[in-house]
N, C-alpha and C positions, 0 to 999 in steps of 0.2 A: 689568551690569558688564563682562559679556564683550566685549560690543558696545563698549563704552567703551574697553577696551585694544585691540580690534582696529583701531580709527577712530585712535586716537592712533599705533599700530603704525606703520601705513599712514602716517601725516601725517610720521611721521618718517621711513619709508624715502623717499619721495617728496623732503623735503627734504637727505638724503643723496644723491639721485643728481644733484639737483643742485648741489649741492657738489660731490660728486666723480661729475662726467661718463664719458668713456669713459675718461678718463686712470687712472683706479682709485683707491685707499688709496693713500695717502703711504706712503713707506717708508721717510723721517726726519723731520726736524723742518724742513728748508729745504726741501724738498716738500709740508709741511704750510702753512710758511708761506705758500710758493706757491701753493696751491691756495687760501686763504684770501683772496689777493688777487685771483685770480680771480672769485670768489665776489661781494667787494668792486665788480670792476669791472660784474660780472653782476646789479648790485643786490640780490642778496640781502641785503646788509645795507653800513649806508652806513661810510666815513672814520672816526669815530667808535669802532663797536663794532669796527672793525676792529685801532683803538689798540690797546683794551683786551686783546685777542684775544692781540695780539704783548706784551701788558704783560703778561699771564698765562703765558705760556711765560717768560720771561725771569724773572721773579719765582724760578723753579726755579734758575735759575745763579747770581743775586744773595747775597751774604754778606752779612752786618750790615755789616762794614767798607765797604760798597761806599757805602752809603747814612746812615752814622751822622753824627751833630753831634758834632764831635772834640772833645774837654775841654777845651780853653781856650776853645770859645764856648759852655759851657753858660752858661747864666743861674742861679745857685745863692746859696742860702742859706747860714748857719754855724749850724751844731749851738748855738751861743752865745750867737746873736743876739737881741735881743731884738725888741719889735715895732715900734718906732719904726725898726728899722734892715731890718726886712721889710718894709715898707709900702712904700717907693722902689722894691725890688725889682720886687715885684707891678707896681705901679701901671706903673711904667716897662717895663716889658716886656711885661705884658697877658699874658701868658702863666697856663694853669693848673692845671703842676705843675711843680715842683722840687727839684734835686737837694738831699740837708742834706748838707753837707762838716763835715769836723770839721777839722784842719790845716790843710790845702790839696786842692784837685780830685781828686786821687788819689783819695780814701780818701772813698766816699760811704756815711754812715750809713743812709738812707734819704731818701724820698721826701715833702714838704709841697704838701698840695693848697691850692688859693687862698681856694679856698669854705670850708677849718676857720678860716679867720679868722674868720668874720662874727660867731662866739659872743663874742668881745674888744671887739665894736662899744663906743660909748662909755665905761661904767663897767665895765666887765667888762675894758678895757685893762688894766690893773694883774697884773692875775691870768696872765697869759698867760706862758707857756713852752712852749719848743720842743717838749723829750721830748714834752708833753701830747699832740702834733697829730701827732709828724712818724709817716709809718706805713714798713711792710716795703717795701724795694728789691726787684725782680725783677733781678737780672743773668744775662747772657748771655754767650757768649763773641763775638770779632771774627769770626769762622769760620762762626757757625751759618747756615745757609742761610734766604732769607726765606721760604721759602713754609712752614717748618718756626715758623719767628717766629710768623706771622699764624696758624697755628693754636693757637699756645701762647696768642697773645692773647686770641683767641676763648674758650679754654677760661676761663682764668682772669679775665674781664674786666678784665686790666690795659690801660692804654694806654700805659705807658712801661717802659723795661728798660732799667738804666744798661750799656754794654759795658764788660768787665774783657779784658785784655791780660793775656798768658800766664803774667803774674807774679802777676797778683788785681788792677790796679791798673784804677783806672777808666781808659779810654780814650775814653770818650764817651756820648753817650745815645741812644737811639732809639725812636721815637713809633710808633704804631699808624698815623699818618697819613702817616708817611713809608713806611710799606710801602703801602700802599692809592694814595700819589700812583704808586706802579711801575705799579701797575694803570689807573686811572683817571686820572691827569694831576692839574694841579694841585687843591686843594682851600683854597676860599678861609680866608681867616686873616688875622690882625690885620695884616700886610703889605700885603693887596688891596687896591684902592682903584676908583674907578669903570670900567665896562668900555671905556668908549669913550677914559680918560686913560691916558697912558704913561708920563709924568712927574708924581711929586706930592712938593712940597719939604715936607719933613719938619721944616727948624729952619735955621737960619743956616749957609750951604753945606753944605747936607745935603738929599741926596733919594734918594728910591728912584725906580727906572726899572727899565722893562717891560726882559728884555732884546731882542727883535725891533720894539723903537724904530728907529726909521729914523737914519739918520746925518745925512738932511737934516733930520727932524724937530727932532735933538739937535740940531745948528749954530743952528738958527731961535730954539728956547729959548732958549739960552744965548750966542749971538751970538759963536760960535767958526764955525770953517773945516776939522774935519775930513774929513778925504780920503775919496769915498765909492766913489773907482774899484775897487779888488779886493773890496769889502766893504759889504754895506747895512743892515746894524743893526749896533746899540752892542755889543752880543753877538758879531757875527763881527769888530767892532772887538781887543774882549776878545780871542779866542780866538788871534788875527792876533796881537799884541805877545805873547803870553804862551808863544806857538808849541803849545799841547795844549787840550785841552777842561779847563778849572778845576773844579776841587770846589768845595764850600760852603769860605766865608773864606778862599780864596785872591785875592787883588790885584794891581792894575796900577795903574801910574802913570803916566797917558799927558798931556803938554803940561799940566799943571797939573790935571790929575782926576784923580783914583782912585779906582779901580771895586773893588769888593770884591762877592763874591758871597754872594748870599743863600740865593739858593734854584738848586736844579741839581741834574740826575738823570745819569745814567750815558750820556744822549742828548744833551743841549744843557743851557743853560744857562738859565735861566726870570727870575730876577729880580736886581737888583743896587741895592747900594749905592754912589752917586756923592758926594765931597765937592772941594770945589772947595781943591787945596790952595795954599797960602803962595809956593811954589819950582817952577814949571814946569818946571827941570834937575831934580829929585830921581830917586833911580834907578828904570829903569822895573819893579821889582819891590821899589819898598819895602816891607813887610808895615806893614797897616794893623791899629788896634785892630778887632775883628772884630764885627760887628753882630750882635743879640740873636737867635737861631735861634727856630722855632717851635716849640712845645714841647707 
């Protein structure tokens, strides 16, 4: 056994000094990163783990607010509802938890997972109410810090936590998988679609698009002419009209599209919603109904 920690000792000092060469211990966190990118360049380990690396430190600074789906794009049930009027829900959003509102979004009762339906399958419909299924909320405040989040989730196996605003009022929700994309990047979900496609039409002028689509790609699609001189995807498109880096369900209205975001972390912007609208003059920040968030 001795032999065993000595051998592993060793393997890890070894891999410390190359890490940190003659240049020593960091002596903050942009010293650390630095030398992590070094390490990176030194192939010790590739592009990749290296994300992860800077997505683990940064996870310490990030707030729930930073990262949460703000309450008017939850996808949410009514404390009242029967099952004929949750089944649209589900189905349509594919999603598989949800917030129960009793009024309005404010004021969330708890939580309906998708799978306590399946006990209502054909004759067992009848019988079906909310109170039966709907279970305890976790809420959080807008404030709590993520790395503090993801251990509460760990501990208690939740995977969702509605966020309440300094008054108690819901503010929004947030997923175990929105803290974990901080770390890891994206995590496929009912949005994905093939690796090699960037555009997939979803319904009658409606589509999602990659947001690092090419501007020539988008023109070729859809047999428009946007401009790709300061800018080469639909994303630094985005970001160019809108003049800042957008959060989730913020929009633009550019020449008769509008883009609405989908998915977006505190770094860029990852996925969007395009629909081709009616009035190419409309203002270029009309606000769009907001697309179904991952839940």
């Amino acid at each position: 056994m001795s032999e065993d920690r000595s051998s592993s000792g060793s393997l890890t000092a070894r891999w410390l000094e190359r890490l940190f060469p003659v240049v020593g211990e960091p002596r903050d966190r942009q010293d650390l990163i630095s030398l992590l990118k070094q390490a990176r360049d030194r192939a010790i380990f590739d592009t990749e783990a290296l994300a992860m690396l800077e997505g683990v430190l940064q996870v310490s600074d990030l707030q729930v607010r930073d990262i949460m789906i703000p309450r008017a794009q939850m996808v949410v049930v009514g404390r009242d509802h029967e099952l004929g009027q949750v089944l649209p829900v589900v189905t349509d959003s594919a999603h598989s938890r949800f917030p129960v509102i009793d009024d309005d979004r404010a004021e969330v009762v708890g939580i309906m997972l998708a799978k306590d339906l399946l006990q209502y399958c054909g004759e067992n419909a009848p019988r079906f109410k909310m109170r039966d299924i709907v279970r305890s909320a976790v809420f959080v405040p807008e404030s709590k810090r993520l790395n503090v989040l993801l251990r509460e989730f760990r501990a208690s196996r939740n995977h969702m936590a509605i966020v309440i605003d300094e008054y108690g009022n819901a503010a929004g929700l947030v997923t175990i998988e929105d803290v974990l994309e901080q770390i890891v990047g994206e995590i496929e979900d009912e949005y994905d679609f093939d690796e090699g496609a960037f555009i997939l039409k979803r319904g009658p002028n409606n589509y999602t698009i990659k947001a690092h689509t090419t501007v020539e790609e988008f023109n070729e699609y859809f047999g428009v002419s946007f401009d790709d001189s300061d800018f080469d995807t639909i994303g630094g498109l985005m970001v160019s009209a809108l003049g800042h880096l957008p959060g989730r369900g913020e929009s633009v209205v550019v020449d008769g599209f509008r883009f609405t975001v989908v998915r977006a972390d505190s770094r860029k912007v990852r996925l969007l919603q395009v629909e081709q609208v009616a009035d190419p003059a409309a203002s270029p920040t009309e606000p769009a109904a907001p697309p179904s968030p991952p839940a």
